[in-house]
N, C-alpha and C positions, 0 to 999 in steps of 0.2 A: 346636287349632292353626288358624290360618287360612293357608289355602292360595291362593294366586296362579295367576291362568291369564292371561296376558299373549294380545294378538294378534302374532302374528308377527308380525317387521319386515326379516325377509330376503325382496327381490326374490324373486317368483313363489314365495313359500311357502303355501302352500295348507291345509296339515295344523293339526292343533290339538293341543295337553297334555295335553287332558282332555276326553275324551266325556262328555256327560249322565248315561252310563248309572254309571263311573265317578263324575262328581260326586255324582251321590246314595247312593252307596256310603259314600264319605267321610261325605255329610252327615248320614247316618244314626246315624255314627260319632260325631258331635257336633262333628267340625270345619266352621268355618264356607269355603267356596266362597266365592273373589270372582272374577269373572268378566268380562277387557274386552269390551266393548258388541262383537260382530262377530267374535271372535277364531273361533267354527268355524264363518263363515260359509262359508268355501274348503272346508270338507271336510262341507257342507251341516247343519250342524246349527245349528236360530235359537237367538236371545237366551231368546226363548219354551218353547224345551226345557230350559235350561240353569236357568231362574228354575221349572218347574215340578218342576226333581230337586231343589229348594232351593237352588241359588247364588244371588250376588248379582250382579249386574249392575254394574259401573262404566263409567264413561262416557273415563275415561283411560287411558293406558300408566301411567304414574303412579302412582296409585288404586293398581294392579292389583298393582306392583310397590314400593311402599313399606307398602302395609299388612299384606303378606303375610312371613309367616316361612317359609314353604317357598314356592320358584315351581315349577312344571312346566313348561316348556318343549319345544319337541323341535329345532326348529334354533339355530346357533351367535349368539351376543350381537353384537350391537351396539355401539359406544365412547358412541352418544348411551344405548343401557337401560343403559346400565354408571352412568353418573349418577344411575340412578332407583331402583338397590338400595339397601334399607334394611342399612345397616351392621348385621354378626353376621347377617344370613338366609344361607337354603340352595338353592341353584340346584338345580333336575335336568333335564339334557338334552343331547342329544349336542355335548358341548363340543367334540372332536377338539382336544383342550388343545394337547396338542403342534404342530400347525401353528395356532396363533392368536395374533394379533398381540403383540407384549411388552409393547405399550402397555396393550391388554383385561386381560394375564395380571395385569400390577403393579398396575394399579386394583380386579381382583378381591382381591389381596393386603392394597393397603392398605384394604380396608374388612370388611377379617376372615370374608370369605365361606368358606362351605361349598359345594363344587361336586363334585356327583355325577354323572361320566359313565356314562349307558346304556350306551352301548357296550364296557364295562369291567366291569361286574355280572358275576358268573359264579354257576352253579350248584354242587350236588354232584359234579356228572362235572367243573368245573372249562370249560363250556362255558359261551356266554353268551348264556342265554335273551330276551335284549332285542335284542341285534344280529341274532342269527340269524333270526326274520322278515324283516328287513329285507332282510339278506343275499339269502335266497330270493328277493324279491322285485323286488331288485336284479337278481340272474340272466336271470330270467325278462323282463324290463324289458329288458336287453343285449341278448337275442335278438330282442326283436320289433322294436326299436331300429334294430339293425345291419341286418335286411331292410329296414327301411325305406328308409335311408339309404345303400343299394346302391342305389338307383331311380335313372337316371339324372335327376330332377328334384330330386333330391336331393344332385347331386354324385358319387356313386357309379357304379362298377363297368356298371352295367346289366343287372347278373344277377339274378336270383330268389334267394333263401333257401330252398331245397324242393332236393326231385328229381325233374328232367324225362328221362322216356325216353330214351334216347340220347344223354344230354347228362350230360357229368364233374361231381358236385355240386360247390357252392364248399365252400372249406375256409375253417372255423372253428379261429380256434388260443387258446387259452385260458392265460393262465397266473395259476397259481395255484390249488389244489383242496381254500380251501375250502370252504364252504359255494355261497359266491356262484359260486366256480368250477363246483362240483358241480351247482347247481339250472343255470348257465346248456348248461353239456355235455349236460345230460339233453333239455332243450328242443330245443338245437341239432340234438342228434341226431334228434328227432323229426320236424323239418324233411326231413330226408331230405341233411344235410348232410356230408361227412367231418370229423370233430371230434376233436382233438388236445389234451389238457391236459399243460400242463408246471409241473411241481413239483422243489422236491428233495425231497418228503418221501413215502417211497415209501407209506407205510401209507397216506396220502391217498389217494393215486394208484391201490392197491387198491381203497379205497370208491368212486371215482369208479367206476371200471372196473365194478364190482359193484353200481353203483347205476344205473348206466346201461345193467344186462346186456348188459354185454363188449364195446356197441356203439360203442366209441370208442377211440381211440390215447391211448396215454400217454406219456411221455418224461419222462427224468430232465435239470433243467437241471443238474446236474452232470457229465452225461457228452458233451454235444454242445453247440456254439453256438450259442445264442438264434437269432442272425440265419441261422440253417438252416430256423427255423420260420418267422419274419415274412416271411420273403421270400417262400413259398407263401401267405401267408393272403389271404384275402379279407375276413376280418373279423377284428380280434383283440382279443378280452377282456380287458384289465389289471384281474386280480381278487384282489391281495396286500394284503397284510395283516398290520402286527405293532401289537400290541395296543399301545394309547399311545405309539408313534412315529410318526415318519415314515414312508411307504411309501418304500422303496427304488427307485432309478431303474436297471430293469432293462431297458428301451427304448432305444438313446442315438437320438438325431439322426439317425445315418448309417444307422441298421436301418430308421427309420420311411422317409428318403428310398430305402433299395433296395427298400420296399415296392412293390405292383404298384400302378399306377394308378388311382384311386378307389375303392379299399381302405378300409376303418371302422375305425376304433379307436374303443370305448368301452371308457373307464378308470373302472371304477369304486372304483380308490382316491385319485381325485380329494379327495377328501375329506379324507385324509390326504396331500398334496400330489402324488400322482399317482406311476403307477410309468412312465409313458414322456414322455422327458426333452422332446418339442415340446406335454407336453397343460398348460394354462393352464385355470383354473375358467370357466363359462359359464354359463348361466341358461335358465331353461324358451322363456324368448321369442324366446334368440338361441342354442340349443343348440349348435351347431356351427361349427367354419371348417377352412379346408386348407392345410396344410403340403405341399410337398412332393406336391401331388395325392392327398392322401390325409386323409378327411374325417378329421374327429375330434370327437368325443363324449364331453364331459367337464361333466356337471351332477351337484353334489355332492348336491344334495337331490331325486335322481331325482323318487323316489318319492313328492313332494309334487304329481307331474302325478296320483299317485293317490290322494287328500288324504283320501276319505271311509276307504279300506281303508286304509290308512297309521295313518290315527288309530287307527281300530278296532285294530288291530294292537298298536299302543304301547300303548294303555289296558290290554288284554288281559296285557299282556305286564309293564307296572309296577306294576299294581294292586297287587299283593302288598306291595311296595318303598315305595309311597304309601303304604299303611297303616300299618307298622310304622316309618317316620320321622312320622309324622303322631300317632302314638299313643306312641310311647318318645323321641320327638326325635331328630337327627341323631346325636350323639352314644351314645345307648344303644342307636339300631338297629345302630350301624359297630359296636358291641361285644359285639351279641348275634346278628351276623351276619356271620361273614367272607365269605360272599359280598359280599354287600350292600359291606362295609366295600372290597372289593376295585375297587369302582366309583369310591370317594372319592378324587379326584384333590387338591383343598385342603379343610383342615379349619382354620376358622377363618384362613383368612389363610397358611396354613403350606401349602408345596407335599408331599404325601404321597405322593405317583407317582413315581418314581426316573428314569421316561427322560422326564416332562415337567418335573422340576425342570431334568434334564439341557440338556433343548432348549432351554429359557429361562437357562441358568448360574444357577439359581438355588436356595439352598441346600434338601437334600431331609429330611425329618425323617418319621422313624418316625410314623405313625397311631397304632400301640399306644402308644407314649410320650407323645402328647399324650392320649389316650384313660383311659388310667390315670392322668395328672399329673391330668386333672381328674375323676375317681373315678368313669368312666362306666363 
């Protein structure tokens, strides 16, 4: 199979598809690597590494994206790379299908594509081994973030992140518990901060507690008002999450404005359209603006500021998934892998995801049904 590694063409994407280390895995395998001239140059890996694990070098977005039958990808398409797929190939990369334009959806449709969201993979436990680095990493990203952007040169509060002798620590309020919730409470607590997660789901909210040794508050948001929590925070986490939808707007306008002044929001389900109702998408170079006196933190592809670990991360984590589409085709890995298959959001042109046909109104069709119609 020849494999596609594209350079990224999202503003301040940094990360790459496929490591070296990863390409010569594949190449071993006997698929052939084509590789655009510079694509891991952001996450420091040359052309020169990439040609010495076996790929091939091309000099196009083009090249990279019409000769290939599987692409790897890791951030969200483009309407100009939407034109340079080869009708019937297989995209894999964090599509977040459901908030992406209906214009990208229907072009992916009409050219019979296969499109595998990472962030949809799930494992044996039914958990999902590609997001959850990310996740982590995301967390951990919030925290150091949100001190930052207390600094008063920053727009913020003017308080430290830590705890100072004699002095009340700020309060971190988190919602949501979970993974990203989880890694980001752990951190925060370690600051020396008071950190509060709010969930409805208590079993979460157990692990938190237990993963963070007891050292944090919990709240169930179905027993008290959101805006009892925002209004104390000095920093607050939007870290929700439902798998191939939309993030719910559990933030309104009115909570962010009775926020304290110079107070942080980073929403890290930005991504999937964000869970508080003033956060708008933003970028590595212009990360931030203020509603309401209140910064806000909303860059969907954080984790591209950490472009070398990011990569490593994704290779690490897809290697498996590359292989077994690479060696059985899209088709016979969705059928000899319900995880795997659990990631397929269109198959051939056919939306298989039930709440992103939903979001686009667009008709949803069994996997298995197309899967067996063509004897895979």
């Amino acid at each position: 199979m020849i494999i596609g590694v594209p350079k990224e063409s999202l503003h301040q994407e940094h990360r790459v598809g496929l490591t070296p280390d990863a390409a010569a895995h594949l190449h071993r395998l006997g698929h052939t690597i084509v590789v655009q001239h510079d694509a891991g140059l952001g996450a420091r890996f040359s052309n020169h590494e990439y040609e010495q694990a076996g790929a091939q070098i091309v000099y196009s977005a083009e090249e990279a994206y019409r000769r290939a039958d599987l692409v790897t990808r890791i951030g969200t398409m483009s309407s100009v790379e939407l034109d340079l797929l080869k009708p019937g190939s297989a995209i894999c990369s964090f599509h977040h299908m459901a908030v992406a334009s209906k214009a990208l959806v229907a072009g992916l449709v009409e050219r019979e594509i296969t499109a595998i969201s990472y962030e949809l993979i799930e494992d044996a436990a039914g958990d999902r081994p590609i997001l959850a680095p990310f996740s982590e990493m995301a967390g951990m990203l919030a925290v150091h973030l949100a001190g930052y952007y207390l600094q008063n040169d920053s727009g913020g509060r003017g308080i430290l992140l830590g705890n100072v002798p004699g002095i009340a620590p700020p309060t971190v309020v988190i919602l949501g518990a979970g993974i990203a919730g989880r890694t980001a409470a752990c951190h925060a607590r370690a600051t020396g901060a008071r950190v509060v997660v709010v969930d409805t789901d208590m079993a979460k909210l157990r692990a938190v507690s237990s993963r963070c040794g007891g050292q944090v508050a919990t709240a169930n948001a179905s027993l008290e008002p959101l805006e009892n929590y925002t209004a104390s925070a000095d920093v607050l986490i939007g870290a929700v999450l439902i798998p191939g939808s939309r993030a719910p707007i559990l933030v309104t306008e009115d909570m962010v404005e009775g926020m304290r002044r110079g107070s942080v929001i980073v929403d890290l389900s930005i991504d999937q359209g964000g869970c508080v109702e003033t956060s708008r998408p933003t970028s590595l170079d212009q990360p931030t603006f203020i509603v309401h006196d209140v910064v806000h933190y909303c860059v969907p592809n954080m984790t591209a500021n950490v472009a070398r670990t990011a990569s490593k991360v994704l290779t690490r984590a897809v290697l498996p998934q590359l292989v077994s589409l690479a060696e059985r085709g899209t088709g016979g890995a969705a059928a000899a892998d319900p995880h795997l298959a659990a990631g397929v959001v269109m198959y051939e042109g056919n939306l298989v995801h039930a709440q992103v046909a939903s979001a686009h109104g667009l008709p949803f069709v069994e996997l298995r049904s197309l899967l067996a119609g063509a004897g895979a």
